[in-house]
C-alpha positions in Angstrom: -8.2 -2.5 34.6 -4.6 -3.8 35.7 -2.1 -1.9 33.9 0.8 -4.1 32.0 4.1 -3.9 33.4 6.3 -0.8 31.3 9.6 -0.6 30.4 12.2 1.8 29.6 14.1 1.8 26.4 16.2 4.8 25.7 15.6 7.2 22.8 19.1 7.4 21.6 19.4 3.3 21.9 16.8 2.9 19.8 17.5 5.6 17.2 21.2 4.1 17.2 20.3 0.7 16.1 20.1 1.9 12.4 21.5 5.2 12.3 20.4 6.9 8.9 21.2 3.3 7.1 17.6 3.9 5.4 18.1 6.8 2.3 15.2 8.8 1.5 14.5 8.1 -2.0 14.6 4.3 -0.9 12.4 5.0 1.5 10.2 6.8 -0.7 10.2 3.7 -3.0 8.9 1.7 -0.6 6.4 3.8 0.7 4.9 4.0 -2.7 4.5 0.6 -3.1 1.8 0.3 -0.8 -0.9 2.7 -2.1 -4.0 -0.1 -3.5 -4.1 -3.4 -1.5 -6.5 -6.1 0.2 -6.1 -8.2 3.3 -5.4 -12.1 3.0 -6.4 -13.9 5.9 -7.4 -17.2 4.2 -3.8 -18.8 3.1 -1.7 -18.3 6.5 -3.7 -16.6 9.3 -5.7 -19.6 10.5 -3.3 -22.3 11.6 -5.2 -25.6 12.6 -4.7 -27.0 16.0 -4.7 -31.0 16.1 -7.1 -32.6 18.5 -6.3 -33.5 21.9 -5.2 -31.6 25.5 -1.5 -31.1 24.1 -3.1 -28.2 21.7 -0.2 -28.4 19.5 -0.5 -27.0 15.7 -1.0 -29.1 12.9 2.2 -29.7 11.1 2.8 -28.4 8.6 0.6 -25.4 9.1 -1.2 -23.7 6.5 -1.5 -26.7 3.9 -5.1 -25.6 2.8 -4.5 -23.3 -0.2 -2.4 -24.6 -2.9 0.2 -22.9 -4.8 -1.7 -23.3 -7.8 -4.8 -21.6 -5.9 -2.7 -19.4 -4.4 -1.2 -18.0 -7.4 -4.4 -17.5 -9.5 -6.0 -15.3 -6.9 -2.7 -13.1 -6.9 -3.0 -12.8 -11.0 -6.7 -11.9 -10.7 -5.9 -9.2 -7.9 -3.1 -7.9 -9.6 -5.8 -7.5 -12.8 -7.6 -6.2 -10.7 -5.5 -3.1 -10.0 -4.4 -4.1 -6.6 -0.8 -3.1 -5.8 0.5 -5.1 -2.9 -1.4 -7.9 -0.3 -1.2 -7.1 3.3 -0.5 -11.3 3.9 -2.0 -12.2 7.6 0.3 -14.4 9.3 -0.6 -16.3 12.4 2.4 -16.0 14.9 1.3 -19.2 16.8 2.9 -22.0 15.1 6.3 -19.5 14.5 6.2 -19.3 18.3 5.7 -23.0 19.2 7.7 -25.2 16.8 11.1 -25.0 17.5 14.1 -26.6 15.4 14.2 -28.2 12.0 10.2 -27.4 12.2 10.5 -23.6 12.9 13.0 -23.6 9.9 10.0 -25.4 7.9 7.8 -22.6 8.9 9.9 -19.7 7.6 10.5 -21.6 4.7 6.3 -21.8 4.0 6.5 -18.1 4.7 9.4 -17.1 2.5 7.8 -19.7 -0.3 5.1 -17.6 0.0 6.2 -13.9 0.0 7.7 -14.8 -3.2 4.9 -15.9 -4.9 3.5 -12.6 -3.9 6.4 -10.5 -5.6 6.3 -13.3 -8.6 3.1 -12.3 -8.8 3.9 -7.9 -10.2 2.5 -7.3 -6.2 4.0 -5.7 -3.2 3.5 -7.6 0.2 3.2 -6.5 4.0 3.7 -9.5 6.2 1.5 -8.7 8.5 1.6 -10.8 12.4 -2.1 -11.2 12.6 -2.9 -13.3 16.2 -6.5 -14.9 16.1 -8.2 -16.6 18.5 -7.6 -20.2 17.3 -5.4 -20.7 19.9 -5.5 -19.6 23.7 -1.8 -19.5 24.7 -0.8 -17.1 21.4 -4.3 -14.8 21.1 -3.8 -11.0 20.7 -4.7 -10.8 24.2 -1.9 -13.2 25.3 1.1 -11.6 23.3 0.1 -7.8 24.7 0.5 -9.2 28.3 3.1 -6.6 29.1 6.5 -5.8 27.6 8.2 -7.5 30.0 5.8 -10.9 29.9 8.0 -14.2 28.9 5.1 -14.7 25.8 6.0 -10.9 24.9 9.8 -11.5 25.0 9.1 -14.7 22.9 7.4 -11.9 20.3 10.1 -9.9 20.3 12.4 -12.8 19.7 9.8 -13.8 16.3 9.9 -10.2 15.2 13.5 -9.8 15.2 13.8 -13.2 13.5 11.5 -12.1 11.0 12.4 -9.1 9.8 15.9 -10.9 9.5 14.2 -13.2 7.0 12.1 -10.5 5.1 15.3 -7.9 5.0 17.3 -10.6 3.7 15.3 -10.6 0.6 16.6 -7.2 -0.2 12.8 -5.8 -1.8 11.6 -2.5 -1.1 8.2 -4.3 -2.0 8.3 -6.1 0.7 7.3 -4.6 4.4 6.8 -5.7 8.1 3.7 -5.0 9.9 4.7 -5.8 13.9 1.4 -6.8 15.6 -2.5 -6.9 13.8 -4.8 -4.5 16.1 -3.0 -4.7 19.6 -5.9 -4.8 21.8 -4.8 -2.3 25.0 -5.0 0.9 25.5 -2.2 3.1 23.6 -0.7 4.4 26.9 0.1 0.2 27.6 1.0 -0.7 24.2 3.9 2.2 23.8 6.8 0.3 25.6 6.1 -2.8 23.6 5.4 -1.1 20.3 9.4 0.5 21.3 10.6 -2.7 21.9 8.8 -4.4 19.1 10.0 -1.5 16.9 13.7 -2.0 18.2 13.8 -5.8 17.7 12.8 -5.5 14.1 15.6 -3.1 13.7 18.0 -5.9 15.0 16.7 -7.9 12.4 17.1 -5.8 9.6 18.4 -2.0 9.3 16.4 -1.3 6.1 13.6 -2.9 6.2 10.0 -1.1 5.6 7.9 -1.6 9.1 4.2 -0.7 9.5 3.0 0.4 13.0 -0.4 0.8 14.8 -1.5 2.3 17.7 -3.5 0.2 20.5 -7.2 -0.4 21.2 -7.1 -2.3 18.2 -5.2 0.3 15.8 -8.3 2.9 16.1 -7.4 5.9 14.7 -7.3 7.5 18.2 -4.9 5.2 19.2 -2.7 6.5 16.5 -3.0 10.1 17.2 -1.7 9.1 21.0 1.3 7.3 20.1 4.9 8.6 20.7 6.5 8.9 17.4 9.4 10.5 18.8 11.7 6.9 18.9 11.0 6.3 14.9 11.0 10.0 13.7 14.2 9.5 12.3 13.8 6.4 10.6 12.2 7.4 6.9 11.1 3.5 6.6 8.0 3.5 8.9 4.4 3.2 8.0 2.2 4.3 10.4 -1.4 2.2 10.5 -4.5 2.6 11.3 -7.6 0.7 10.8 -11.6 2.2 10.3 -14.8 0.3 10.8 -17.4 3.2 11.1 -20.0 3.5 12.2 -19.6 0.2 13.7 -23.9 -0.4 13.3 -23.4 -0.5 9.5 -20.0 -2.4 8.8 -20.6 -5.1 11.6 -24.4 -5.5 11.6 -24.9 -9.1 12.0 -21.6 -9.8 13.1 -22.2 -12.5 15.6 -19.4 -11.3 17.7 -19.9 -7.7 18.0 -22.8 -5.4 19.6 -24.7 -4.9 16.1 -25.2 -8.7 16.1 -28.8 -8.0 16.4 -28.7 -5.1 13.7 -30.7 -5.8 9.8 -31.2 -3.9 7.1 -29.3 -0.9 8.9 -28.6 2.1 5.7 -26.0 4.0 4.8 -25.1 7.3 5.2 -27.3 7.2 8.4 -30.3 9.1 7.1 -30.9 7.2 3.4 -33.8 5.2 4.8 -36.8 5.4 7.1 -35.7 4.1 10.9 -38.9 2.1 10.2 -37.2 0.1 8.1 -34.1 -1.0 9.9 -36.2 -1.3 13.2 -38.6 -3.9 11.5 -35.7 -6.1 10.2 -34.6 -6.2 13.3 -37.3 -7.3 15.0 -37.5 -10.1 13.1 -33.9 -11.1 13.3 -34.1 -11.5 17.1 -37.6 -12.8 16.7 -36.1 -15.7 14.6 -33.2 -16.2 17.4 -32.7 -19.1 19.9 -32.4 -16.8 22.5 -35.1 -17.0 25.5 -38.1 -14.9 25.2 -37.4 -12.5 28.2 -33.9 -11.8 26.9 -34.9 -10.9 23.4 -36.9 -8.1 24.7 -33.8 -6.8 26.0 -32.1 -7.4 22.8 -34.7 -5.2 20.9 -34.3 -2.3 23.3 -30.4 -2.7 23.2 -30.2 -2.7 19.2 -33.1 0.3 19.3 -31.1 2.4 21.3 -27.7 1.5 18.6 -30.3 2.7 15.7 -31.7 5.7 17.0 -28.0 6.8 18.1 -27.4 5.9 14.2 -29.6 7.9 13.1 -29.4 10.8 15.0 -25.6 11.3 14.1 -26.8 11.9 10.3 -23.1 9.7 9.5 -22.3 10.2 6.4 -19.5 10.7 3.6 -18.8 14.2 4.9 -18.2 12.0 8.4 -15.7 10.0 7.3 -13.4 12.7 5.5 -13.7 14.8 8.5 -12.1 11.7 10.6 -9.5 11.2 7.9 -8.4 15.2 7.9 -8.0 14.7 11.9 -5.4 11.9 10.9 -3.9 14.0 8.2 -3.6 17.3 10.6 -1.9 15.1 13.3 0.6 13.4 10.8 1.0 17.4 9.5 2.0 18.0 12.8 4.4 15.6 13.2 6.0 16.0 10.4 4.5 12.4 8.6 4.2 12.8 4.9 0.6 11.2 3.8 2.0 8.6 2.0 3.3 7.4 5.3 0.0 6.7 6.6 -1.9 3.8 5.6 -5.7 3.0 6.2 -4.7 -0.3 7.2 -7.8 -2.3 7.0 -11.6 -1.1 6.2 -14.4 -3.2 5.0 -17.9 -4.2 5.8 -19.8 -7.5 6.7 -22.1 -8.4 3.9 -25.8 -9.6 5.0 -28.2 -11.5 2.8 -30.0 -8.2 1.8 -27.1 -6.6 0.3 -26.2 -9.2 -2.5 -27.9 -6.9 -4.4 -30.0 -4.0 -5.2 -30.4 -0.8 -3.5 -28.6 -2.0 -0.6 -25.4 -3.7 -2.2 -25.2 -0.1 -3.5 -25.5 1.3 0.3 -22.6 -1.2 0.8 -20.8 -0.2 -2.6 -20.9 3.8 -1.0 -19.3 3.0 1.5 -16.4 0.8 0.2 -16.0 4.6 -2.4 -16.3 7.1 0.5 -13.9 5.6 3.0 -11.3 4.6 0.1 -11.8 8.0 -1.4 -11.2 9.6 1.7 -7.8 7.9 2.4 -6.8 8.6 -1.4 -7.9 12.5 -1.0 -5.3 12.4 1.9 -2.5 10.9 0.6 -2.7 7.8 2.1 -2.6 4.5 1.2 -5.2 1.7 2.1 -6.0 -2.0 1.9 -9.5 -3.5 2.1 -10.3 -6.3 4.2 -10.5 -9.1 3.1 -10.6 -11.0 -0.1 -11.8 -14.3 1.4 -13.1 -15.4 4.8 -16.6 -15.0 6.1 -19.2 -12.2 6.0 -16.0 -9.3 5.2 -15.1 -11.5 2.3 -14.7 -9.4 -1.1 -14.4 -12.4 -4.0 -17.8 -13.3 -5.2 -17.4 -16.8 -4.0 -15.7 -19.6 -2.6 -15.1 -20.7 -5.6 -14.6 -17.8 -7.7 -11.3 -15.4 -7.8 -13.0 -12.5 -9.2 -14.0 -9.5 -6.6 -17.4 -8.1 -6.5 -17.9 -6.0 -9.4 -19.4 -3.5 -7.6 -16.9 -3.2 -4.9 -14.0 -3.3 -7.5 -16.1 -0.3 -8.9 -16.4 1.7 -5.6 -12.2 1.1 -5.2 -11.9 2.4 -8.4 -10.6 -0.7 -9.6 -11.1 -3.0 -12.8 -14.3 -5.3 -12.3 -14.2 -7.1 -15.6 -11.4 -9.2 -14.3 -12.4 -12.9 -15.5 -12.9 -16.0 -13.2 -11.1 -19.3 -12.9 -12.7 -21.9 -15.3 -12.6 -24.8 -12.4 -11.5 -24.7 -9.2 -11.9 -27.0 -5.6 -13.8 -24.8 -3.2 -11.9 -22.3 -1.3 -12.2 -23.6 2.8 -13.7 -20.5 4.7 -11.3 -19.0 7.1 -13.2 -18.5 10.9 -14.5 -15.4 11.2 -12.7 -12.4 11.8 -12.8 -11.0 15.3 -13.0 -7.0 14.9 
């Protein structure tokens, strides 16, 4: 794999562009402010692109949720027991409009992150870059730190965290880039220079970082924390899918496509049974004959390797005390750590019964885990495809039994009437 350009930013350059202008019980005010929250990706993550070759956004962007809508689901997740929304934001149209449009975009944003904090919640606006477009996908914007579309990024974030710092909330926080996709040793020099931009915007301001390879938890435990060791207004992120063959079976995108009726922990049902289900999944596929044999074998071998690891609750607080012993280590406090985003596809089998409560465990052990730590953590997602929380489309209310597992309030009530809630695309892991 080509390696992205580096460059060099200088410790004491970095660590110089605030200087101690953060106290610690601020910082501490902040940080605590972020301890229950859920992922929105349906309001301003998925900006529409108008037909034609010119692939320019739709103006204005992110006109498909209402106010009205918009603030009902934030009184129903604040009922809820949620404390703050991490907000997805698609960086696209903020990177292509320019003049009295750009201003029209922060405006939506700023519009918005006060209806949050109208709302009794606390808000990270999170830089989320999807696939909807190719010139500003993930992919595009980790190009290298020296890439003209990365110097464009750092140009957004700085802007940005001008905006949000100017709002003078220590419920409000800045999350630089959703799950950079390359390795950590690539994504260092920009995460510096991402980190160093926002601190040109605002001196104060709370900032959430994630390691690469998609903020894995690994990723995390490889990053150089030296250049933001000093700066007590940091939030260090990462996010946790496992095992991948439960949370993403029948993901269309990922390699459990092909996965059914998989259990968890690992062990609480006969192999039989996932094995069959997926045999009849693929069986019921468009996919040629010769190539779903090769499908079988491929989602066989993903079971059995399942199974054999006996995952389990015990599995996932043994990853999260690994996280905990390497923020021990470098002197993090918990509560600066956040399980950024967790959550699991829902298949038709789990609406209910034995395996909505497979599901429901799940959504317990992981959140229980981060909370036994110290750390804070925000589900993904309330609405948008399979990950989707609320119990519909057109409901507000989350799924009793997942509110449950969160140790959350499930007798929130529902909106009387309401339009149907457009689906956001699916979420790319």
């Amino acid at each position: 794999m080509r390696k992205a350009s580096r460059i060099k930013v200088p410790l004491l350059a970095v660590a110089g562009v605030w200087l101690c202008l953060v106290t610690p019980a601020c910082a501490a005010d902040a940080v605590t402010a972020f301890g229950r929250g859920i992922g929105m990706s349906h309001v301003m993550a998925w900006a529409a692109i108008a037909p034609g070759p010119a692939r320019q956004f739709v103006f204005p962007p992110f006109t498909d949720t209402s106010d009205a809508q918009f603030t009902a689901e934030l009184r129903t997740l604040r009922r809820t027991g949620f404390e703050f929304v991490r907000f997805a934001v698609d960086p696209g149209p903020f990177l292509q409009f320019q003049g009295e449009r750009r201003d029209r975009v922060d405006r939506i944003l700023v519009d918005r992150v006060n209806l949050i904090r109208s709302s009794g919640l606390a808000v990270i606006v999170d830089l989320h870059p999807s696939d909807m477009h190719p010139d500003y996908t993930a992919q595009r914007l980790t190009a290298g730190a020296t890439s003209p579309v990365f110097q464009s990024y750092l140009q957004l974030i700085e802007r940005t965290a001008r905006l949000l710092g100017a709002l003078h909330s220590n419920k409000i926080a800045f999350e630089l880039m959703n799950e950079p996709p390359v390795p950590q040793a690539d994504w260092q020099p920009m995460l510096v220079a991402a980190y160093a931009a926002a601190r040109r915007g605002s001196r104060d301001l709370t900032l959430v970082l994630e390691g690469g390879h998609e903020a894995s938890a690994p990723a995390l435990m490889d990053m150089n924390t030296v250049p933001f060791s000093a700066d007590p207004a940091v939030i260090y992120s990462f996010h946790y899918y496992d095992p991948y063959q439960f949370t993403h079976q029948g993901a269309s995108w990922n390699p459990a496509r092909y996965l059914a009726d998989v259990p968890y922990p690992a062990q609480a049902r006969p192999l039989h049974d996932s094995l069959a289900a997926t045999a009849a999944l693929i069986a019921a596929t468009d996919i040629p004959a010769p190539k779903r044999a090769l499908a079988y074998q491929d989602a066989q071998a993903r079971l059995e390797d399942y199974r054999a690891s006996d995952f389990n609750g015990h599995t996932i607080a043994a990853d999260f005390a690994r996280v905990a012993d390497w923020a021990k280590s470098h002197s993090i406090p918990a509560d600066h750590i956040q399980l950024g985003e967790f959550g699991a596809n829902q298949t038709p089998a789990q609406e209910s019964g034995a395996r909505a409560a497979e599901r429901a465990q799940w959504f317990h052990d992981v959140s229980r885990a981060a909370q036994a730590n110290g750390f804070g953590w925000a589900v993904w997602a309330y609405r948008g495809g399979g990950f989707a929380l609320a119990q519909s489309d057109s409901a507000d209310a989350i799924e009793p039994s997942i509110a449950e597992a969160l140790g959350l309030h499930p007798g929130t009530a529902r909106r009387a009437e309401t339009a149907p809630v457009v689906p956001a695309p699916r979420r790319l892991p």
